[in-house]
N, C-alpha and C positions, 0 to 999 in steps of 0.2 A: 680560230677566233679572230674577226679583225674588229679592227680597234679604229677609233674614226680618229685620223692623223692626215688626212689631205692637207685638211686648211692649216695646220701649223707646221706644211713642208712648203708653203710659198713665201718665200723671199722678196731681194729688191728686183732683181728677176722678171719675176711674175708681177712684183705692180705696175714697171717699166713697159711690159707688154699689155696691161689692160691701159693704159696712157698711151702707149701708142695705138692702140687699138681703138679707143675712144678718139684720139683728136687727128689721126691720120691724117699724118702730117700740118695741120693747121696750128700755128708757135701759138697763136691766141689759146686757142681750145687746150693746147698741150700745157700752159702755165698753168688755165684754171683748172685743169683735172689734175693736176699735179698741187696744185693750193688744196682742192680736195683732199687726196689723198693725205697729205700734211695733217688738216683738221681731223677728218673722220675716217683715217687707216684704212687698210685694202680691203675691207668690208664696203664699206662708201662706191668704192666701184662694184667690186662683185653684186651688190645689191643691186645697180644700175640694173632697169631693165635694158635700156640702150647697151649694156656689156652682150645682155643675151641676143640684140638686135645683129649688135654689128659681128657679134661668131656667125651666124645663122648667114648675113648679106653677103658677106662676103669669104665663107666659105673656109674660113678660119680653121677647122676642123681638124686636118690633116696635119699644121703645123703647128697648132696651138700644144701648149703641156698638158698632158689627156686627163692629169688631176685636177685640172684647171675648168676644163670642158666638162667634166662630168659634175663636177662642183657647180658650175655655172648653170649647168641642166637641170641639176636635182635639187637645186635650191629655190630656182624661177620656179621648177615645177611645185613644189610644199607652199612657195607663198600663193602662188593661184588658188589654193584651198584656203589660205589663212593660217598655214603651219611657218612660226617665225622660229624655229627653233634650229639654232646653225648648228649646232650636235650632231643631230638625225640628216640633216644633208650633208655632213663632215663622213657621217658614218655610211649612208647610202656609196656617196662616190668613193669611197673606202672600199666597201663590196663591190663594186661595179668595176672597179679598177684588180682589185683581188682575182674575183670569179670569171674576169675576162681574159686570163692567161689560164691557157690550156691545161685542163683537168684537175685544175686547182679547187672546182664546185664538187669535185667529188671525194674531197677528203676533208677529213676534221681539219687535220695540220698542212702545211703545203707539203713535208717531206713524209706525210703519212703513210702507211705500204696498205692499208686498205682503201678501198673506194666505193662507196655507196651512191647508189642511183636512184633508189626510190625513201620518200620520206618517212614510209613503214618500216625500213631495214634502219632507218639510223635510231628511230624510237624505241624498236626492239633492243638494238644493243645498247640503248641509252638505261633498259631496264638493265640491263644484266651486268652496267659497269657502277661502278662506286666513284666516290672522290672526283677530281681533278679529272678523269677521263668523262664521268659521266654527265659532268658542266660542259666539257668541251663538246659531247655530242647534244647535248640539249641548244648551244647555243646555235652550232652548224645546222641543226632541226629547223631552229628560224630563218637562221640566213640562208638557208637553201632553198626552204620553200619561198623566203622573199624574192629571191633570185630566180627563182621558175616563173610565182607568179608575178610577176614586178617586171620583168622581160622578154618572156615569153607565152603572154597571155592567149593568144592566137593559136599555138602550139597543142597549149592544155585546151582552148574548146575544140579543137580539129579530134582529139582524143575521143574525149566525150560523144562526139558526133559519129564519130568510126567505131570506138570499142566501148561506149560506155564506161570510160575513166572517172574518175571523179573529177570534180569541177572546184573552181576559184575557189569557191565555199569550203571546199576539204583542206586546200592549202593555205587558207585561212584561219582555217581553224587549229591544224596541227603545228603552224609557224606562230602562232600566238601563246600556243601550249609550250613549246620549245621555251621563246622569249622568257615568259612569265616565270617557269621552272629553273631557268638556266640564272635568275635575278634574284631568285633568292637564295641560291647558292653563295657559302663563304667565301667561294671562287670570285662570283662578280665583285662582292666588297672590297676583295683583294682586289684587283683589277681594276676597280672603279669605275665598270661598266654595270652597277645592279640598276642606276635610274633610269641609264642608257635602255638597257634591255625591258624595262618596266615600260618605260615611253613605246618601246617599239611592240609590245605586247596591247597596249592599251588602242594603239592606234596603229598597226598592224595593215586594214584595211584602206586607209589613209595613201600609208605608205604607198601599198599594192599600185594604189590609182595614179598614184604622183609619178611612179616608176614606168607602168603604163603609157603614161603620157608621154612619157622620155623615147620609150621603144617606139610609140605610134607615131611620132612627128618624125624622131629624128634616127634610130637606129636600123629601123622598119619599116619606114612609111608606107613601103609599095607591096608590102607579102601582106597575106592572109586574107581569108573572105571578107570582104570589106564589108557584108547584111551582120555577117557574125560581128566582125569586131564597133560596128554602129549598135546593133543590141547592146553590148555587152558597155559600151562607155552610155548608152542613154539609160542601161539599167545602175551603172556606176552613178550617176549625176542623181537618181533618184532617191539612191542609199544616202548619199550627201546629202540633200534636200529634206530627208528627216529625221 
């Protein structure tokens, strides 16, 4: 299960680097982004599009703090849609920071002794488990299929195209299924992840694209069929549009 805890691990740290990062080196700039930060807290920068300008110009990337970055990625990417909800991009670069340390997307728990690879195998034993195990695979059902479809979109149509795999549409549907399931559990209320998981259920497909968009500019820019992956964001922007 993870838990969206990026943005309440940044410190004075992290604001001092988005200050310097914004006013590089200029003592003017550096007073007023630092007045800033005073008034409207480290959201005030993070919100900055110029935060996501100057990672991007200047290549930020390699040294910046990677909760920092992926924070900054998955947030610009939600408000391009109109999604203002810091939660869901707490919780995205949560996952993306999680499922991006090695074989960590293929188990429930990080010290798990099983490891599922496809979303039918976790659903299967999400039937056959009770309790507290069968939240934990209902919840892993979402995040995994959001993490297949969310960043490696290009991967699953190449599938499709070669074996006839199922498409966006499947891991959309059964990571919603997960979500939805996994939030009415006593488990989520305990945890106080059920509105969390409710939000990520309801808009699910949202997500998918905002995630998309992270992999497409910045994670991946240069793989996959570029007819395929132009289909697939002009038929995304269509689904938006109504």
């Amino acid at each position: 299960m993870i838990v969206p805890n990026t943005h309440n691990s940044f410190d004075r740290a992290h604001a001092a680097y988005l200050v310097w990062l914004l006013a590089r080196g200029d003592e003017t700039a550096r007073r007023a982004e630092e007045e800033r930060l005073r008034g409207g807290g480290i959201d005030a920068l993070l919100d900055d599009p110029r935060t996501l300008d100057a990672l991007l110009a200047h290549r930020e990337f390699s040294s910046a703090p990677p909760g920092l970055v992926f924070y900054v990625l998955v947030r610009h990417a939600l408000l391009e849609d109109g999604v203002n909800d810091r939660a869901l991009a707490d919780y995205l670069a949560a996952l993306l920071l999680a499922f991006g340390r090695q074989g960590r997307a293929y188990r429930v728990l990080e010290d798990d002794a099983l490891e599922f690879r496809y979303l039918s195998d976790i659903a299967a034993e999400g039937e056959r488990s009770a309790g507290r195990r069968a939240f934990l695979l209902l919840a892993h059902l979402g995040e995994f299929a959001l993490w297949l479809s969310g960043v490696f979109p290009d991967y699953i149509t190449h599938r499709v195209h070669r074996r006839g795999a199922p498409g966006l549409a499947y891991y959309e549907q059964l990571g919603s299924h997960g979500y939805r399931l996994a939030a009415g559990s006593s488990e989520a209320a305990t945890h106080g992840v059920a509105e969390l998981y409710r939000s990520c259920a309801d808009s699910f497909g949202t997500l998918r694209i905002a995630l998309n968009r992270v992999a497409d500019r910045h994670l991946f820019p240069a793989t996959g069929d570029r007819i395929d992956r132009l289909l697939r964001q002009v038929a995304d922007g269509f689904l938006k549009g109504h």
